[in-house]
VEXMILUM-669126 format. One line per 10 residues: for each residue x, y, z of C-alpha. Coordinates in Angstrom, 2 decimals, always signed. Example, Ala and Ser with C-alpha at 12.3 -4.5 7.8 and 13.67 -1.06 7.14 Angstrom:
<rs>
+12.30,-4.50,+7.80; +13.67,-1.06,+7.14
</rs>
This chain:
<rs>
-11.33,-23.72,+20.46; -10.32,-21.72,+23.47; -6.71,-20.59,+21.97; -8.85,-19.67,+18.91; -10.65,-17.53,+21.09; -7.63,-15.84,+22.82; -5.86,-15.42,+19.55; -8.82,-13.86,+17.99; -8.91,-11.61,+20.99; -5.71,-10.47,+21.26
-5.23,-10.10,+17.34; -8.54,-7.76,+17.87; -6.47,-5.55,+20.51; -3.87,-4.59,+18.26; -6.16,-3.43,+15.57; -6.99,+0.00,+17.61; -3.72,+0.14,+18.85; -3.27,+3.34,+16.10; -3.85,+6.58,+17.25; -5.29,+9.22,+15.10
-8.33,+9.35,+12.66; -8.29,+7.49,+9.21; -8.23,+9.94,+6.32; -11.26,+11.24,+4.55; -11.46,+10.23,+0.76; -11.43,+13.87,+0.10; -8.59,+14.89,+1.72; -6.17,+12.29,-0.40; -4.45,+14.81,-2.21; -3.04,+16.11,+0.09
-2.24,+13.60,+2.43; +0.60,+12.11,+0.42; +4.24,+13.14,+0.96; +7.65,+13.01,-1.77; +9.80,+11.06,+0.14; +12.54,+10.23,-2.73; +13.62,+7.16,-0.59; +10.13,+5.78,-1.94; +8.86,+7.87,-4.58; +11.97,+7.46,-6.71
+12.19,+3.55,-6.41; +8.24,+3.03,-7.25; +8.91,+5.28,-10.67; +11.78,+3.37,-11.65; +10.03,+0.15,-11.44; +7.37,+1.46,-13.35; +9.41,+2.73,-15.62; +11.54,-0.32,-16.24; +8.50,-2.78,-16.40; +7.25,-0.67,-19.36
+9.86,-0.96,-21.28; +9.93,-4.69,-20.91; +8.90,-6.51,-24.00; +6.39,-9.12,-24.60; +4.76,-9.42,-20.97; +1.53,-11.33,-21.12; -1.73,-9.33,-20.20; -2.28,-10.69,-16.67; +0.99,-10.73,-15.51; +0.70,-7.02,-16.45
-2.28,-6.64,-14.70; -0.81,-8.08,-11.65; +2.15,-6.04,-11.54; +0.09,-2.78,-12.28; -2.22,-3.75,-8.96; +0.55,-4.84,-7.00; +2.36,-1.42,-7.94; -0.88,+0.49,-7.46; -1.23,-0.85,-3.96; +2.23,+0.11,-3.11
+1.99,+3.53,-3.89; -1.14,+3.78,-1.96; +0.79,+2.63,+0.86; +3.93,+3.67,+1.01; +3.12,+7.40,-0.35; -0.23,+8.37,+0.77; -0.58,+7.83,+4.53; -1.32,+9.83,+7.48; +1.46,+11.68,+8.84
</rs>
């Protein structure tokens, strides 16, 4: 129970270990950057998954989220 404890602890300390404020919902636009290292890579993939033939539903759906997370972020994050 007591490493619990001190895990839990020190796990908590490194959560507001960032510096800066998180991003207002409004200002997503333009907090994103083109970094072609990433930008070009995610479009590809996207690209080349729909153009892949007979893919069941959910294992479309799972790509798309996984994909959609990615791009959240790897492209939009505070500089």
């Amino acid at each position: 129970m007591k490493r619990a404890l001190l895990a839990a602890a020190a796990c908590s300390a490194t959560l507001w270990a960032h510096t800066g404020e998180p991003i207002a919902p409004h200002d997503l636009w333009s907090a994103w950057s083109f970094d072609p290292g990433v930008v070009i890579p995610l479009l590809l993939s996207a690209w080349l998954f729909s153009r892949s033939p007979g893919i069941e539903r959910w294992r479309a759906a799972c790509f798309w989220a996984g994909w959609l997370s990615l791009v959240f972020a790897l492209v939009f994050y505070i500089r």
